[in-house]
C-alpha positions as CSV (number, residue, x, y, z in Angstrom):
1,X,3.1,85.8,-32.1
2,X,0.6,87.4,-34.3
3,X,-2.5,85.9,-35.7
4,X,-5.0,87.1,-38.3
5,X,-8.6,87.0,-37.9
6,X,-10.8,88.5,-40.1
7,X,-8.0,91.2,-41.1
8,X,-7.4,92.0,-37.2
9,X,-3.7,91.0,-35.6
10,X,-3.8,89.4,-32.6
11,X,-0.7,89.4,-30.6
12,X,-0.5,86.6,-28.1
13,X,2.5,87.6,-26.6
14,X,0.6,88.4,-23.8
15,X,-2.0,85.5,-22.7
16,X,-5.6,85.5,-24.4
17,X,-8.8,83.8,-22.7
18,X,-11.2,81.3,-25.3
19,X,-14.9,81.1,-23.4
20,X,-16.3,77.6,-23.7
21,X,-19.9,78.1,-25.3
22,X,-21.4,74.8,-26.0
23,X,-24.4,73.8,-28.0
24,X,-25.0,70.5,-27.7
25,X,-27.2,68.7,-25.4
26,X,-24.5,66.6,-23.7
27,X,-20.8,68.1,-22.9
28,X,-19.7,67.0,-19.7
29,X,-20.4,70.3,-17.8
30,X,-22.9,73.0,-19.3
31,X,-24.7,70.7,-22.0
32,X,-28.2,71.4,-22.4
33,X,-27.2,74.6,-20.4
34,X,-28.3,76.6,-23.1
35,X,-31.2,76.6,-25.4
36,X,-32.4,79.2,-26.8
37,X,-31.6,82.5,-28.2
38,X,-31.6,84.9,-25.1
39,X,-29.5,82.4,-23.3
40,X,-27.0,82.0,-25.8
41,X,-26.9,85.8,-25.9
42,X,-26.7,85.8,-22.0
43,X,-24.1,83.9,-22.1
44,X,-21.6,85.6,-24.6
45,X,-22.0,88.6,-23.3
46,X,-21.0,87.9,-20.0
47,X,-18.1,86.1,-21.3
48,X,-17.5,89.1,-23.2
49,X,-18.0,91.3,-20.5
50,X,-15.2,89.4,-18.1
51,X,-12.9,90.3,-20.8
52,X,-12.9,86.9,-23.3
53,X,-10.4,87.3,-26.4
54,X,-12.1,84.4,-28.2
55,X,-16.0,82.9,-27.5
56,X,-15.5,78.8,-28.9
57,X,-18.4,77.6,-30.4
58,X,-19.5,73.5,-30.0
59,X,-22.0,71.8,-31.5
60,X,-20.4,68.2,-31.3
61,X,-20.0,66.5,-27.8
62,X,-16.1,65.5,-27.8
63,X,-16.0,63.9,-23.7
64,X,-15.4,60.4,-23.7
65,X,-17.3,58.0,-25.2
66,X,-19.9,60.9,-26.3
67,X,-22.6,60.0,-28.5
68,X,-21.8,60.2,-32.5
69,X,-23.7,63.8,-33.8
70,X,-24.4,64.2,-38.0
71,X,-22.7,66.7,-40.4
72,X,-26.7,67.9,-40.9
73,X,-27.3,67.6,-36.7
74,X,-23.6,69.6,-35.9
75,X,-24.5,72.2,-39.0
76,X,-27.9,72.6,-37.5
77,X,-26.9,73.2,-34.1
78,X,-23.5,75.8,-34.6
79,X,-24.5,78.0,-37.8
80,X,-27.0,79.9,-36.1
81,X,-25.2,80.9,-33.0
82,X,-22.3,81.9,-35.0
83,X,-24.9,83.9,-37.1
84,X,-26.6,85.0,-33.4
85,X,-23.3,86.1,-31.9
86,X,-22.1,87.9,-34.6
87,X,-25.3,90.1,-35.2
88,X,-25.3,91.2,-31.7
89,X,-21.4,91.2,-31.1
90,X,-20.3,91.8,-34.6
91,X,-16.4,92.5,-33.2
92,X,-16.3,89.4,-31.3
93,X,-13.4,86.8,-32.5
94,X,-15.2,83.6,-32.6
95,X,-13.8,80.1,-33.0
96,X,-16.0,77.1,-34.4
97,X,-15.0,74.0,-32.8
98,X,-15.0,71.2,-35.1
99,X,-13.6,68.5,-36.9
100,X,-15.2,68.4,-40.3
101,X,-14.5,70.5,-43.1
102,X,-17.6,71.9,-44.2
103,X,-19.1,72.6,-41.1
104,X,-16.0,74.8,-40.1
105,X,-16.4,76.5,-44.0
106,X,-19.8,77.3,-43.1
107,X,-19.6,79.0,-39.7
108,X,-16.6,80.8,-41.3
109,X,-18.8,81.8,-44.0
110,X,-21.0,82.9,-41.4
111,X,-18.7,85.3,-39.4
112,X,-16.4,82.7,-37.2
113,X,-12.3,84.0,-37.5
114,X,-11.0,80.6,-36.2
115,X,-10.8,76.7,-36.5
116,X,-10.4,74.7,-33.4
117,X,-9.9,71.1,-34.5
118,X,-9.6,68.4,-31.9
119,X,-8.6,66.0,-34.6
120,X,-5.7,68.0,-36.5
121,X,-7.2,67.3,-39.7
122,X,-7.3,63.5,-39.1
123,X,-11.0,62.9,-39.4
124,X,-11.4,64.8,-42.4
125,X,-9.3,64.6,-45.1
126,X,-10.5,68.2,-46.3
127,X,-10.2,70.1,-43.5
128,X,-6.3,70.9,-44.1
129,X,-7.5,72.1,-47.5
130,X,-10.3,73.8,-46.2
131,X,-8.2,75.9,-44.1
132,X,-5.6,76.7,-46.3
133,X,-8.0,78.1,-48.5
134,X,-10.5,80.2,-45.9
135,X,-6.9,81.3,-44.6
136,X,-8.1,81.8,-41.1
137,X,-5.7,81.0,-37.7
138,X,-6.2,76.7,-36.8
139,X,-6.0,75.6,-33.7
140,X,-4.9,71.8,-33.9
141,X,-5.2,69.3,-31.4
142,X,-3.2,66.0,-30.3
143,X,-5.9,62.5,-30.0
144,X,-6.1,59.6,-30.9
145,X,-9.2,57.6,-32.3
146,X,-12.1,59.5,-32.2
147,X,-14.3,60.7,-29.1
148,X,-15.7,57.6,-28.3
149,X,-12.5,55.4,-29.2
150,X,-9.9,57.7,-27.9
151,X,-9.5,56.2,-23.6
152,X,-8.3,53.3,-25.1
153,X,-5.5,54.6,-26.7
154,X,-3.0,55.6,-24.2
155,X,0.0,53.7,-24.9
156,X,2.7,55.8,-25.4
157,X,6.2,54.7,-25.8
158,X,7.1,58.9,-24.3
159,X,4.1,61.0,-24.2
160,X,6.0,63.9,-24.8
161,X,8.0,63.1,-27.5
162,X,5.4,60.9,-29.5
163,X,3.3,64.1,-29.4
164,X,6.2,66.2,-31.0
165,X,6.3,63.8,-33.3
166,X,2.7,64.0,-34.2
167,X,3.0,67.8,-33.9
168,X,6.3,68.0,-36.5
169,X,4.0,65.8,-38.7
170,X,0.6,67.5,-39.0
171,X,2.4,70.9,-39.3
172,X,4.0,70.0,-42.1
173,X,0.7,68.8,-43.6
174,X,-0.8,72.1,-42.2
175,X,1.9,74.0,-44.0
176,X,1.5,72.8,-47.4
177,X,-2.1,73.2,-47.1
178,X,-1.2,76.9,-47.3
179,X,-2.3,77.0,-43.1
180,X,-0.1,80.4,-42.0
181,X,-1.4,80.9,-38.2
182,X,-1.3,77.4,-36.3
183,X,-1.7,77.1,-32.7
184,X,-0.9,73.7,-30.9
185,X,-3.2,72.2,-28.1
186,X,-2.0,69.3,-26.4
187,X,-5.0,67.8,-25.7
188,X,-5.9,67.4,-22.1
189,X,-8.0,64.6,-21.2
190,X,-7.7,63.4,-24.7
191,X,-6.2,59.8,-25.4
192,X,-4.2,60.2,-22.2
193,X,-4.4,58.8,-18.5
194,X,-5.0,60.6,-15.2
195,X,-1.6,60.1,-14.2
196,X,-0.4,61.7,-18.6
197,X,-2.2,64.5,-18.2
198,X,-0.3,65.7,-15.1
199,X,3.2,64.2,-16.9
200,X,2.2,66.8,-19.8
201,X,1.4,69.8,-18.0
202,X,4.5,68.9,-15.9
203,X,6.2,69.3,-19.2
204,X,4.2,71.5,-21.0
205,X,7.3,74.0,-21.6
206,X,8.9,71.5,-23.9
207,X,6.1,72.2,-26.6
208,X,7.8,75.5,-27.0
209,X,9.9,74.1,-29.2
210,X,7.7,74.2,-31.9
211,X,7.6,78.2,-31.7
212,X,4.0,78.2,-32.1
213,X,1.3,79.4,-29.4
214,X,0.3,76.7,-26.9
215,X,-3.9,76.8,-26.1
216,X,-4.5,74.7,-23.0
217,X,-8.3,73.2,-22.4
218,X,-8.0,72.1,-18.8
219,X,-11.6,73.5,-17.7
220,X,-13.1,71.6,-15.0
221,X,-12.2,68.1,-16.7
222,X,-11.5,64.7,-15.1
223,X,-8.2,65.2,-14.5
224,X,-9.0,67.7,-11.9
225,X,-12.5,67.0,-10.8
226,X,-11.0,63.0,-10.1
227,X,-8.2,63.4,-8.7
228,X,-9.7,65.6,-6.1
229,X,-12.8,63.4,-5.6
230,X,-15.2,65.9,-6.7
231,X,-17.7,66.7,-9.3
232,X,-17.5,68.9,-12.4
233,X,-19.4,71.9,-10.5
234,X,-16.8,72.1,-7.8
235,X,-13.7,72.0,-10.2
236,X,-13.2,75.9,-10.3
237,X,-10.8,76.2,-8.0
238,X,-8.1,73.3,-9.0
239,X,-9.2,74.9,-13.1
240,X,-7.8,77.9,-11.9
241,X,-4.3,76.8,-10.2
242,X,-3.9,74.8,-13.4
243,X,-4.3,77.4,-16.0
244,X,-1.8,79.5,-13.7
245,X,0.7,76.7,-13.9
246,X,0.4,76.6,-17.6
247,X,0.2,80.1,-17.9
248,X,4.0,79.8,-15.8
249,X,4.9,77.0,-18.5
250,X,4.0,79.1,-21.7
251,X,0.4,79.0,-22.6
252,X,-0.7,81.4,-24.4
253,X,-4.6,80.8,-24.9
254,X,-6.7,79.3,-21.8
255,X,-9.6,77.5,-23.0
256,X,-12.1,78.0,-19.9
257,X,-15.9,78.2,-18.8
258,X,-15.2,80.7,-16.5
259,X,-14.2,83.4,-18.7
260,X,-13.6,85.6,-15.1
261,X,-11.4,83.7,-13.2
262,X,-8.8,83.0,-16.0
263,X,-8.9,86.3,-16.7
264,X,-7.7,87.5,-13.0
265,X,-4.8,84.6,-13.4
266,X,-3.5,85.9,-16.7
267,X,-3.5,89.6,-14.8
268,X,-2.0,88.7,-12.0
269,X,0.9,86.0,-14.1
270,X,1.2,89.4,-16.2
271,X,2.2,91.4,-13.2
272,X,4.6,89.1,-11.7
């Protein structure tokens, strides 16, 4: 499982770690957390410094029901960390995450090596295009709707198999859109209940059958913090037994705040 990013092969054969670093005043756990230069700097480094693979750039608030953000506001907001990032850490692999074309053209044109697309290209109609022709890994997710549509579409007649269904679909698309490197996330938290998300991590090995690395974004979310009656803050622990679980099911990228702690559970899953 080899990827290219800016001319460097990554092999995710063994697990890589993706650290969450959000720009936007209103994600569910660090917005606002950051903002300004030294902070943002902080912050990478540290991530880089527990041993990230990948730092993933947001600019656009995707929890549910989050407020809608401009091409001009999300351009604003991500171009100048990439730009940051990349002058002070000009080896790190960064991902923009985004659903619109030209904003994930211009952070690549300003140093990002990967797309992460909640939408798989089904918000803009020349993102699939657009990555095709910057020929850079995509990362595509499964929703429905949109972020502040998407909780009220969870009917499924079988979560699992609708998703490969969607995922056979927008591969093909992805594939003649020139797209080589494609990595699958199922989308945690995303158009599903409580009670799917746990059904899809249950089953997360299945996904393997589409012979394409698995990312898994289960970082202090709902699913964990709710279930446990807690709050976001205290959602380290029960993020960490789930990223081991998928790690046991075949993730191969864990997209997490706590760049650390997944990093000692991809160690220790290596070992065993």
């Amino acid at each position: 499982m080899l990827i290219n990013c800016k001319g460097k092969l990554i092999d995710l054969a063994k697990p890589k770690v993706m650290g969450i670093l959000n720009c936007t005043p209103d994600s569910f756990y660090d917005g606002g957390k950051y903002k300004d230069e030294t902070q943002f700097l902080k912050q990478a480094e540290q991530m880089l410094t527990d041993g990230a693979d990948f730092i993933d750039i947001g600019a656009y608030s995707t929890k549910p029901n989050a407020d809608f953000v401009s091409n001009e506001e999300e351009l604003r907001r991500a171009v100048p960390v990439v730009e940051l990032l990349i002058k002070h850490f000009p080896d790190a692999l960064i991902s923009i995450d985004t659903f619109r074309a030209d904003v994930a053209k211009a952070c690549i044109n300003a140093g990002a090596a990967i797309v992460n697309d909640i939408a798989a290209g089904m918000l803009d109609d020349a993102m699939l295009k657009t990555i095709g022709e910057l020929k850079v890994p995509y990362i595509m997710m499964h929703m429905r709707g949109t972020p502040q549509t998407m909780q009220t579409l969870t009917e499924y007649d079988d979560i699992v198999k609708d998703m490969l269904l969607y995922f056979s679909q927008r591969i093909d698309e992805a594939r003649k859109n020139g797209i080589d490197d494609i990595i699958i996330d199922p989308g945690f938290g995303f158009a599903k209940t409580l009670e799917q998300n746990y059904e899809m991590m249950q089953k997360l090995g299945l996904f393997k059958i589409t012979t394409l690395p698995i990312l898994v974004g289960v970082s202090r979310k709902s699913m964990i913090y709710k279930l446990l009656g807690i709050t976001p803050q205290e959602a380290l622990n029960g993020t960490t037994v789930l990223n081991t679980i998928a790690l046991s099911k075949g993730a191969t990228i864990l997209r997490v705040h706590d760049v650390k702690e997944a990093v000692q559970a991809v160690k220790i899953m290596n070992s065993l």
